[in-house]
Structures are given as structure tokens and as C-alpha cells.
C-alpha positions as CSV (number, residue, x, y, z in Angstrom):
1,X,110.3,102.0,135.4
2,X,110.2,98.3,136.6
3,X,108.8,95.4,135.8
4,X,106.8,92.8,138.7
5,X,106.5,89.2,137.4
6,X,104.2,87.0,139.6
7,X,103.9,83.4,138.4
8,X,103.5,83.7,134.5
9,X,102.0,87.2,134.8
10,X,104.3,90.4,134.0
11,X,103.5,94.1,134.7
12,X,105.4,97.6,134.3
13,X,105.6,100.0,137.7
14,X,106.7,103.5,137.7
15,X,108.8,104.2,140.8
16,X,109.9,108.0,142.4
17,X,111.7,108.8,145.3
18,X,109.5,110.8,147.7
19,X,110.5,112.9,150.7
20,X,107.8,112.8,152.8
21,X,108.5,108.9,153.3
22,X,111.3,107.9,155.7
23,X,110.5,104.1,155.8
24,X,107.2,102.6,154.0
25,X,107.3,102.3,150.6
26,X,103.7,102.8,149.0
27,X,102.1,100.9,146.7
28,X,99.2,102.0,144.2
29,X,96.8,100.1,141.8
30,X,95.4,103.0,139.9
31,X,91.8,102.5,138.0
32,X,93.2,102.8,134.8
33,X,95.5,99.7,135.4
34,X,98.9,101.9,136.0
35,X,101.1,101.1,139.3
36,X,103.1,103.7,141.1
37,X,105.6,103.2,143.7
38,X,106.8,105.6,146.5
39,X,110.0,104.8,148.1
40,X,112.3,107.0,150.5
41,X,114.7,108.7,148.7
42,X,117.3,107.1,150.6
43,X,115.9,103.4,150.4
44,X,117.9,100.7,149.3
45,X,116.5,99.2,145.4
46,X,117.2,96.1,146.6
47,X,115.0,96.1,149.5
48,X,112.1,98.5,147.2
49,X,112.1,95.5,144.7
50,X,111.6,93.4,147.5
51,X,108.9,95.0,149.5
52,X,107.0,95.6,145.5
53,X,107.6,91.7,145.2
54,X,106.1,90.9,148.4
55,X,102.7,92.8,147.5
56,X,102.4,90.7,144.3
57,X,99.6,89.2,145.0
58,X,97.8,92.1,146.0
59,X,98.7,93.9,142.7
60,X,97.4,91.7,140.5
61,X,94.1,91.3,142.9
62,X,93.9,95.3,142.7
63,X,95.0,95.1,138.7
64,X,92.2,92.5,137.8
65,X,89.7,94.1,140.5
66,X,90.5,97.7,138.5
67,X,90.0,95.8,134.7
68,X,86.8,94.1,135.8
69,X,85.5,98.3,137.1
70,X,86.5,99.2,133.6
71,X,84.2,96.5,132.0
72,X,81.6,97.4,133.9
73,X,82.1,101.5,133.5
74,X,79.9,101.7,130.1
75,X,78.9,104.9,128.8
76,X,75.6,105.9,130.4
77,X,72.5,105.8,127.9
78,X,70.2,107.9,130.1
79,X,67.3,105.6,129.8
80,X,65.1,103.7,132.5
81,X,66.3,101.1,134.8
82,X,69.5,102.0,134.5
83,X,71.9,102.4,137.4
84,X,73.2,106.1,138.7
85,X,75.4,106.9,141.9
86,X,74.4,109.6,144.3
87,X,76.2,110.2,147.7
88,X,77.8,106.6,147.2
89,X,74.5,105.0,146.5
90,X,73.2,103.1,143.3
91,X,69.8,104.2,142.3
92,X,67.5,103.1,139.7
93,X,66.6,105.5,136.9
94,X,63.5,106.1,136.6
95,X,62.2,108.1,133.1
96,X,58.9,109.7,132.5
97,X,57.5,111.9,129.5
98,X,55.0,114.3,130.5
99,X,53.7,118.2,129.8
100,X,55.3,121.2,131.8
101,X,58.5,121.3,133.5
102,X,61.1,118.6,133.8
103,X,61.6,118.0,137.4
104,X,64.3,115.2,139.2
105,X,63.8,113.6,142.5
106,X,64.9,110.8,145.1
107,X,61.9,108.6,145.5
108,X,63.1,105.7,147.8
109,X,65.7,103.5,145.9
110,X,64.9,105.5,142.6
111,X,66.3,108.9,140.4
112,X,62.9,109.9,138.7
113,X,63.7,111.7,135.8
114,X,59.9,114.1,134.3
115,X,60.6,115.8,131.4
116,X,58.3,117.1,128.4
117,X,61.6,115.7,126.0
118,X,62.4,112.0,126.9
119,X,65.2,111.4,125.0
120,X,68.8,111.0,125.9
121,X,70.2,114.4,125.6
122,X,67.7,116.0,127.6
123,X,67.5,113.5,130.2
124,X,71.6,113.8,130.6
125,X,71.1,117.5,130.4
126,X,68.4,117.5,133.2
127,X,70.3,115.0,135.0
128,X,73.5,116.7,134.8
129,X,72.0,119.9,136.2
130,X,70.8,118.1,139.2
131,X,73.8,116.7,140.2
132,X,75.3,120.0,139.9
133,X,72.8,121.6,142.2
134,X,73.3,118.9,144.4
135,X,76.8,119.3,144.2
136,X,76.7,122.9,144.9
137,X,74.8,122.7,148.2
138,X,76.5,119.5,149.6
139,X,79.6,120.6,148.7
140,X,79.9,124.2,150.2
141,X,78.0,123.2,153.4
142,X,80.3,120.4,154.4
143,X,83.4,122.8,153.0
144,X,81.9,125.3,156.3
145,X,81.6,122.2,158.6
146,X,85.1,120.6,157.7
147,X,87.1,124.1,157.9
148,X,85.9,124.9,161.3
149,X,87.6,122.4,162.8
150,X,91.0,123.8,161.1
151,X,92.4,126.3,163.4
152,X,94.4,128.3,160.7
153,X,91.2,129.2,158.9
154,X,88.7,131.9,159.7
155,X,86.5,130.9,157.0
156,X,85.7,128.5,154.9
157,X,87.5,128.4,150.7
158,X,85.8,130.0,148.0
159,X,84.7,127.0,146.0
160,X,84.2,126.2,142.7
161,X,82.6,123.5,140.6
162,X,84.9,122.7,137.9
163,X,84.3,119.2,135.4
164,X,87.5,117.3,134.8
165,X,88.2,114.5,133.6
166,X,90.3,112.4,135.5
167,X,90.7,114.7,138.8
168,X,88.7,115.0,141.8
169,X,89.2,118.7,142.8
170,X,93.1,121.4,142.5
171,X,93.4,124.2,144.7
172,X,94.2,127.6,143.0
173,X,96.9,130.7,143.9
174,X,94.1,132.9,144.8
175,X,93.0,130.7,147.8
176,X,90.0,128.6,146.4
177,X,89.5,124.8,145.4
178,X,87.6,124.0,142.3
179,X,86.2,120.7,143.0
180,X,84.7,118.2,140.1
181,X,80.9,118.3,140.5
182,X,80.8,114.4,139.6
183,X,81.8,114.1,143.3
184,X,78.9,114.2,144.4
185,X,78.1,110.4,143.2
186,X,80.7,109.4,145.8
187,X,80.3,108.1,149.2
188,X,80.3,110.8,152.0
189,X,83.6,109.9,153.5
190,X,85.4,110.1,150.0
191,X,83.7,113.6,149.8
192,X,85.4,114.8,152.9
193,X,88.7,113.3,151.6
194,X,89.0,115.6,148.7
195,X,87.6,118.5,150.3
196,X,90.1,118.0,153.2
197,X,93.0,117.5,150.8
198,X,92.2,120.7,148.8
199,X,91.9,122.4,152.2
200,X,95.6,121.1,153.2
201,X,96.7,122.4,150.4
202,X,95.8,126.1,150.9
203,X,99.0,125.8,153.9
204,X,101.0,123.1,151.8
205,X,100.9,124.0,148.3
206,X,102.9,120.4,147.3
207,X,102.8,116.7,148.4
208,X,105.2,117.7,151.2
209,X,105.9,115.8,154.1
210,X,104.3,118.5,155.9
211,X,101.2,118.5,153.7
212,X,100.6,114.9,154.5
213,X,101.3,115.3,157.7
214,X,98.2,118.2,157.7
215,X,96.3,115.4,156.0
216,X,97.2,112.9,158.9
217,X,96.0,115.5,161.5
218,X,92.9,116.2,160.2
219,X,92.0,112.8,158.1
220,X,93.7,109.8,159.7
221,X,92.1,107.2,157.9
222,X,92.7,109.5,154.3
223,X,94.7,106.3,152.8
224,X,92.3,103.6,153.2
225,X,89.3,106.5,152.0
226,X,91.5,107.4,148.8
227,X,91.9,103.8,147.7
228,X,87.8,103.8,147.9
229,X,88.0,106.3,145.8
230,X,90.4,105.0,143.3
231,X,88.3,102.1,142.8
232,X,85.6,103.5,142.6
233,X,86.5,106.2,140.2
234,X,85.9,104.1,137.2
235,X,82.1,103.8,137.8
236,X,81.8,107.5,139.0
237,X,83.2,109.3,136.2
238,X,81.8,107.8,133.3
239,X,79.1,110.0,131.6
């Protein structure tokens, strides 16, 4: 552990050597307000603390910008007007009581909600069903589009939809990812992300300098996409 001070402000950092890195030295703001550090393994602590200094500013901008996400991330109360995230997209919600069966649909900039039970457990059961569905499709149709542009698969991964809590997806032994149906409130790119990194992972089973380098091939922009998601994790998890 370290600690960063910047003007009368203080945090803690966590720092590991990783191999994959020969020169950079990686920074992360995480959405729960922790900052890691990847160095080489070789890298001099003197320089390290010098590049961490450097970024200051941004830390504290990324630490402030991550406390303000948490402010905002209130439990959801499954009642009308309130604001819900589909394929990276805030929609209104949009709750109606009426006779027969409960039903969910886009219409325009809305999540309309029918159900003969308008209270919030059933709307958050109906909801939640719907995003799985959603999920389910999306998620297994872009898993056959992204894989056949891998030349060491023949087919596309088994998947599975697996709720977590602070995760986005893990790949398994057996040769299938299990990805975290909340996902689906993400933008489209940061979909691709995960499902790309869980498809690395079926060749690279760590965070190898040959996994990354897989995740390079295939995703070049993946670092700029997975701080997206970071930041946006805050908003996208919370039930």
C-alpha cells in the first residue's frame, strides 16, 4: 500500500507488480472509490511514485467523479417515472395496473411495466424477468457474431446467465462463461468488452501478458471501454 497526497487531500493505493507490463504503469479509479496500481515488476519505486504523483489530478477527478455515481446509485423503488438502463440507455418507467397478464415493453423513451399486481415486488419481479430474457437473446447472439471472427474457435461458448454482485461475467474449466444478466443495462460496446474478455480467457486462463495481448488483438480500444464500464458500474448494478 501507498499513500498519494495532492494539495491537502490524502488517499491509500494498493500497488502489484504485473508481468504483462514492461513499461506503463496503470492506473485505476475503481467505483467503489479503491485505486490500484500496475507497475512492471522490474520498475524502479521511485519512478512508480512518480508516474502515480503525476496522475494526481486525474485521481481525485476519477475519485470524486466515482463518489458523486455512488450518490446518485439509490436503491430502485420500482415505481413510475423512475429512471432504468437498457443497452446503455436511460428510460423512463412507466407503471400500469390492469386485468390479465403482466406484459413489459420499449415504447419510445419509456419501460412500460402492465401488471394485474402494481406493487414493488412484482414490478421488480416482472422487470427482472425481462431483462433476463433480454439478456439471454442479446447475449448469446452477439456471443455467435463476436467468436466468429476468433480463428481458434469453431463455435461459439456455452453461456450462462449468472447474477453477481460485483462482477461482470468468469469463464469456467468446462469451457463456458457465465455472464451477469444486469449486463444487459450497459452500452453495446461494454457488452462486447466482457464477452470478448471471457472469450480470451477460454486460451488464456489468467491476466497473462498473452491474454491481454488476445484482448489487444481482438478489442483494441478494450481500456478506454472498461473504464466506461467502471464508471458506470455504480448505476448499473444497483437493484
Amino acid at each position: 500500500m501507498g499513500t498519494l497526497r495532492y494539495g491537502d487531500r490524502s488517499a491509500r493505493y494498493s500497488l502489484t507488480e504485473a508481468a504483462r507490463l514492461t513499461s506503463k504503469i496503470l492506473i485505476h479509479v475503481h467505483p467503489d472509490g479503491t485505486i490500484e496500481v500496475e507497475a512492471p515488476q522490474d520498475g524502479s519505486p521511485t519512478l512508480v511514485r512518480a508516474a502515480i504523483q503525476k496522475r494526481a489530478r486525474w485521481i481525485f477527478d476519477n475519485l470524486d467523479a466515482a463518489k458523486d455515481a455512488r450518490t446518485y446509485a439509490l436503491p430502485r423503488e420500482y415505481v413510475g417515472g423512475e429512471t432504468h438502463f437498457y443497452l446503455g440507455r436511460r428510460y423512463r418507467l412507466d407503471v400500469k395496473k390492469a386485468r390479465g397478464q403482466s406484459s413489459v415493453k420499449l415504447v419510445r423513451g419509456s419501460i412500460k411495466v402492465t401488471a394485474p399486481i402494481a406493487d414493488k415486488a412484482a414490478i421488480k419481479r416482472r422487470l427482472k424477468q425481462w431483462y433476463r430474457e433480454r439478456a439471454q437473446d442479446y447475449f448469446a447472439r452477439r456471443l455467435v457474431q463476436i467468436s466468429g471472427k476468433i480463428d481458434w474457435l469453431d463455435a461459439a461458448p456455452r453461456m450462462k446467465l449468472t447474477p453477481m454482485e460485483y462482477r461482470w461475467g468468469s469463464c469456467s474449466p468446462s469451457g463456458s462463461v457465465n455472464i451477469n444478466p444486469a449486463l444487459i443495462r450497459a452500452p453495446r460496446h461494454c457488452i462486447d468488452y466482457v464477452l470478448t474478455h471471457e472469450i480470451c480467457h477460454l486460451k488464456e486462463h489468467n491476466h497473462s501478458k498473452r491474454f491481454y495481448a488476445l484482448l489487444e488483438k481482438y478489442l483494441p480500444n478494450w481500456v478506454a471501454t472498461k473504464a466506461e464500464l467502471d464508471r458506470l458500474a455504480e448505476l448499473l448494478l444497483v437493484d
